[in-house]
N, C-alpha and C positions, 0 to 999 in steps of 0.2 A: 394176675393183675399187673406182671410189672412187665409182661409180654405185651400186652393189653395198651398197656400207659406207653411204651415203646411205639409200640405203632403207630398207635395216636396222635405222638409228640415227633414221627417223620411225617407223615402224611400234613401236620401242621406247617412243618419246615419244608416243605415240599408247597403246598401253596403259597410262603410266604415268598419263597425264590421265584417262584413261576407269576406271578404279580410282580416281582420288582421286576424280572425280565421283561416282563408285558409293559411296565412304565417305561423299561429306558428302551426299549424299542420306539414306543410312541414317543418317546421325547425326541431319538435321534431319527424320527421318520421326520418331526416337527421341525428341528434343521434343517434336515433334508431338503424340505419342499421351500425353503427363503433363499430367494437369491440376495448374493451377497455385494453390494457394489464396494468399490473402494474408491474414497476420496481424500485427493490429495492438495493440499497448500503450504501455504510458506507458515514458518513459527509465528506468530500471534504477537504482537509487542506489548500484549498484556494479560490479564488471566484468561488461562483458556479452557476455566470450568464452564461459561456459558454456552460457548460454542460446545462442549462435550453433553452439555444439556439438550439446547435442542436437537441435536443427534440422537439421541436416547428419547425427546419426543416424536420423533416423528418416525421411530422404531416402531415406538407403542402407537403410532396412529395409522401404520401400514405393515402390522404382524407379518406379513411377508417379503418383507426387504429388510436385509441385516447391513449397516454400514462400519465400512472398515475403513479407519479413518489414519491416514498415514502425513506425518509432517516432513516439509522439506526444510531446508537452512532459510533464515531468514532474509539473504540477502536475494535480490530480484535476480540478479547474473548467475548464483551457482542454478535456482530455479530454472530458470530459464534453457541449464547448458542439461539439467536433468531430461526436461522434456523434449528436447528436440533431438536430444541421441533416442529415449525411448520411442518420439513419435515418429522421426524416421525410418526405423526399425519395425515398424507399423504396430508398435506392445498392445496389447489385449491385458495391461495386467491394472492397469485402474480404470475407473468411469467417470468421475467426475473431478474437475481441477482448479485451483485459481487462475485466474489468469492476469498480470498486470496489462493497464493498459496500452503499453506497445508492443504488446507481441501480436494483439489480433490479426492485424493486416499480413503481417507474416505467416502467422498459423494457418486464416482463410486460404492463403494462397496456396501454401501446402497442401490443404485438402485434409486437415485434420481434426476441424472443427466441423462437430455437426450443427448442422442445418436445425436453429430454432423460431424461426420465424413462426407457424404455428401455436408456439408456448406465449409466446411475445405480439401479441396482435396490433393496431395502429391504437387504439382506444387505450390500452397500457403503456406502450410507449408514450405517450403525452403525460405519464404523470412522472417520471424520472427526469433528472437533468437533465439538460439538450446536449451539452457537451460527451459525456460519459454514453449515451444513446448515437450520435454520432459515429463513432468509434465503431460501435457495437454492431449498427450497420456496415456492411460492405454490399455493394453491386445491388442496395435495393432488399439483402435480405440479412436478418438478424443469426450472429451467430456466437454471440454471447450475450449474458444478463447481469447488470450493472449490479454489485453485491454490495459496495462502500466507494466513498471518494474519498479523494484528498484534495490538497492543495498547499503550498507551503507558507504557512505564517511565520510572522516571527514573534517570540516570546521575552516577554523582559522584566524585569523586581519590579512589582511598583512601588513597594515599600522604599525600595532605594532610589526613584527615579522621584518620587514625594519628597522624600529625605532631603536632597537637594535641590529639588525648585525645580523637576524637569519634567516634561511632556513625552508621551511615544514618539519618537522622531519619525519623522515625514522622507527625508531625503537621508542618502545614504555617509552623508558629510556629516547630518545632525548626529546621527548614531553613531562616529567615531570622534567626534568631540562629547558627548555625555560619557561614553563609556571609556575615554581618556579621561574626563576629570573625575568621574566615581572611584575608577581603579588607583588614581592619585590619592585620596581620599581614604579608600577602604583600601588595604595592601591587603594582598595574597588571592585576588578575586581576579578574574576572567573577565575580560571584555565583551567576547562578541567569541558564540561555538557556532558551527553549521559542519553541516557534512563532506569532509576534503577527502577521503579515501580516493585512489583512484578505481570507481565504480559506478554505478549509474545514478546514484546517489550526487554527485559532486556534479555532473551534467543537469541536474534540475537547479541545480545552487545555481551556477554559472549563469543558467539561462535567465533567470530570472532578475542578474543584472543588464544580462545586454537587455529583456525586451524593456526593463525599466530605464534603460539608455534611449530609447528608440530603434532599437537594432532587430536583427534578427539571424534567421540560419537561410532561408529561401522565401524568394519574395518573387513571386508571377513565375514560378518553376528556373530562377536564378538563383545560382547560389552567391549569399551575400555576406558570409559569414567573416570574412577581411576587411568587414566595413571599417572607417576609422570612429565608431562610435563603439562596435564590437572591443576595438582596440582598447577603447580607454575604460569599459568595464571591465574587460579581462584584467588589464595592469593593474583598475582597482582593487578587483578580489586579491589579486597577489599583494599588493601591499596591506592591506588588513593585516598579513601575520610580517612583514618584511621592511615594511615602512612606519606603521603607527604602530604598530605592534599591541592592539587590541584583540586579536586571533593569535592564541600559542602558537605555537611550530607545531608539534602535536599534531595539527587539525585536520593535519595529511593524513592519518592513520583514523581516523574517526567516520562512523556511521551513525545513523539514528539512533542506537542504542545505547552507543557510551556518549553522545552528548548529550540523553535528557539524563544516566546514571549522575554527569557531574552536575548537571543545571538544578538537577534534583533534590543534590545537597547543598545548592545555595551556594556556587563557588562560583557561580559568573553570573552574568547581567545580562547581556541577551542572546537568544537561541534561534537561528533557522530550524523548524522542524515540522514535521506534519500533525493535524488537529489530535491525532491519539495520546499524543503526552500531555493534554489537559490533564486525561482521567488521573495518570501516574502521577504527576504534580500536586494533586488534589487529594490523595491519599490521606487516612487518618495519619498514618505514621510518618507520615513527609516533611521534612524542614521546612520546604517552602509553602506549605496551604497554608491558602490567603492573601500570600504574599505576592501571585502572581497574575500577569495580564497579560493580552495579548491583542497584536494588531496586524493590519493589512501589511506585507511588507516595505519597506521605503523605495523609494526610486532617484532615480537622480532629477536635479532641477529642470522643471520643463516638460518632463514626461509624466505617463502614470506607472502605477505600480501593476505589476500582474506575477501572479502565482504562478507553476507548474502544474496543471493538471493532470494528477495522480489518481489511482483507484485502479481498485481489482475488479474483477469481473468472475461469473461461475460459467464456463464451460464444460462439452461433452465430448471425451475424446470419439472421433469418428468411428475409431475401432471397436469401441464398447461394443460386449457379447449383451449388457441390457440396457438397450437405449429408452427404454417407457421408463424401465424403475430410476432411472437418472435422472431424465426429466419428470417425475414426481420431484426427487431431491432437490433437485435445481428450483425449482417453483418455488418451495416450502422454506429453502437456506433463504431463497432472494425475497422472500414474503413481507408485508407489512410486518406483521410480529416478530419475525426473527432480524429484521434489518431495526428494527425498536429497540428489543432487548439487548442487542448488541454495540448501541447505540448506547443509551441508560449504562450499562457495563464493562465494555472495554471501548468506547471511547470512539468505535468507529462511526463514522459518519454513514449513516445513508442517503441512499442514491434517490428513494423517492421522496422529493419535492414535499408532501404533506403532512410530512413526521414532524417538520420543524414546525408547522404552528399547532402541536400539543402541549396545551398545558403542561401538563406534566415535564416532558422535556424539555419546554424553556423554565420551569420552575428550577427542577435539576443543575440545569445548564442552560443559564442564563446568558452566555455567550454566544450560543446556537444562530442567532439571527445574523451574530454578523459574520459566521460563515458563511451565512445562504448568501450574502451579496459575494462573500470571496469566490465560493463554486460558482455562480453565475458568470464569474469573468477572469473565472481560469484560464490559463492556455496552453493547447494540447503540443507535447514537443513534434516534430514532425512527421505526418500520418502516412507513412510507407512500406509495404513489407518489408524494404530491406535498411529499417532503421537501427535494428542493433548492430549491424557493421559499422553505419554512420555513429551510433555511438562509441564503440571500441575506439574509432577515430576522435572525436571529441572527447573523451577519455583520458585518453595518451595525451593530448596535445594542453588541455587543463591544466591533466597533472605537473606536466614538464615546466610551466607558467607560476603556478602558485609553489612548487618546492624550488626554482628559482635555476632551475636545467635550462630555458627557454625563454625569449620574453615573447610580449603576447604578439607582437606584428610577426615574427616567423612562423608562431604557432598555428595562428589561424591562416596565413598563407598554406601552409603545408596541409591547413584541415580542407581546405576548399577543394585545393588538389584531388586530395583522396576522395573526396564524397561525390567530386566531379566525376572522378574514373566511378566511382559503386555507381549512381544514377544512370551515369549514360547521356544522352543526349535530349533524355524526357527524365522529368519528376515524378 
């Protein structure tokens, strides 16, 4: 019997290994056969369990595509210096990418972006922003898809702007006399944050007083960035932290991130920044829910106001070894539902047009509508391939301006110069 019960109890142990082998065979055949793309973007400026959600939905709604989902630094320039060492190099090691939107005309030109025209037909393109779809076009054919905007508003207490008897300001004079008499009033508060780092950051700041001057950078393929309207916004910005002293010193060193962390806590009064620090602001655990509002940005007397128009984009590197299972990806990220949820959750804004008249989302975010007039009259910084050189240039010569190295008539002489020599004798 116990020869018997022996045999028995291998021949048992013997089928029970021979069935787990047979499952993890079928399991690693079952990886086997998904291809696996990888996609890459910049860090999130807010939770980014949603986004790892729908990644994980549309796993489970195309069993054969595995994504591998890689973050870069949140800043647009280190991005940016990522992909173009790898896409020079011609890398095969991602598929699908963020893209902000000034790199496209560049990247087109490279030959690095594939060819989406197809995924994007003329009947869809009419439901997305005009400006963000622009862009996205080059030469007649689509070669990326508008995933969220921006645009730069500014943010301000209105608890404290109530408190004293005062309005969102309109012109850029109003908002450094409120936020001079509040800070008189409230000690130890902030005037006026925005983004001073020297990085591509502080060139949307910037910009957005010259066009609120009536200025600009090129006008009929001229460059006119020495204008003496240029001039007197630039000097503006610098006196903000140098003259009223409503912008710390500090503000040279600051990005989007650590000016909504302080605006956050209720230490200043108002903020340049893009629509996603609503959500942040709005938090259960935030000092300031409730307390806050937000408006078109100010301009100077006589002109209007215009925003930067910001926004990423999903592109396909050219090189990709799977270009169908990418553009599946690309569809499903840039989708009504996935540009919603994300929208509802972290705050980003989508790109198509008819998200904003849902219920839902102006119930949520009730502010929603007076984005759609901001996006509608965005303005795009200048549409060239070779505009991040023009920015390194405008960059340098900012920075030099607002930490007090430069003042603004040499600055912008010397930028004119340089962007004459990058363009050439055409725009």
């Amino acid at each position: 019997m116990g020869v018997k019960r022996s045999i028995e109890l291998t021949f048992f142990c013997f089928i029970v290994l021979l069935f787990a082998f047979s499952s993890c065979d079928k399991k690693d055949l079952e990886e086997n056969n998904k291809v696996t793309i990888v996609f890459k973007y910049g860090k999130l400026f807010g939770d980014p369990e949603p986004l790892e959600k729908l990644i994980k939905e549309f796993e489970s709604l195309n069993p054969d595509i595995r994504v591998k989902d890689e973050v870069l630094p949140a800043t647009t320039d280190e991005q940016h210096q990522f992909y173009v060492i790898n896409l020079e190099a011609g890398s095969k090691d991602f598929d699908v990418f963020s893209l902000d939107v000034i790199w496209i005309p560049e990247f087109v030109r490279a030959g690095w972006l594939r060819d989406l025209t197809h995924i994007v037909p003329p009947e869809l393109r009419k439901e997305f922003f005009q400006g963000p779809m622009e862009v996205a076009m080059q030469n007649g054919r689509v070669y990326a898809v508008p995933w969220y905007i921006d645009a730069g508003v500014l943010y301000y207490r209105k608890d404290l702007l109530s408190k004293y008897g005062f309005s969102p300001p309109r012109t850029w004079g109003e908002l450094v006399y409120i936020a001079s008499e509040i800070m008189r009033k409230e000690p130890g508060i902030y005037g006026f944050l925005w983004q001073g780092k020297q990085y591509e950051g502080l060139v949307c700041n910037v910009l957005e007083y010259i066009w609120g001057n009536g200025g600009s950078v090129v006008e009929n393929g001229k460059i006119v960035i020495d204008s003496p309207n240029n001039k007197q916004a630039l000097g503006f910005v610098r006196d903000l932290i140098h003259k009223y002293g409503v912008t710390p010193e500090f503000v040279t060193t600051m990005t989007e991130d650590s000016t909504t962390r302080i605006f956050a806590k209720g230490r200043a009064i108002f903020m340049r920044n893009w629509p996603y620090a609503w959500n942040i602001l709005e938090r259960e655990d935030s000092p300031v829910k409730g307390k806050v509002g937000f408006s078109m940005l100010p301009s100077f007397p006589g002109y209007s106001s215009f925003s930067t128009l910001g926004g990423w984009f999903l592109g396909i590197n050219n090189y990709s070894k799977h270009p169908r299972e990418s553009e599946k990806f690309v569809r499903f990220l840039s989708s009504y539902r996935a540009q919603k949820l994300l929208s509802l959750t972290v705050g980003y804004r989508p790109t198509l047009k008819r998200i904003y008249r849902e219920s839902d989302i102006v119930k949520t975010q009730p502010l929603i509508a007076h984005l759609y007039k901001v996006f509608e009259h965005a303005r795009p910084r200048p549409v060239t391939p070779f505009y991040m050189v023009i920015s390194q240039v405008m960059q340098s010569e900012f920075s030099a301006v607002i930490t007090g190295v430069r003042n603004p008539e040499d600055a912008l002489k010397s930028a004119k110069k340089h962007i004459e020599f990058i363009l050439g004798t055409g725009y």
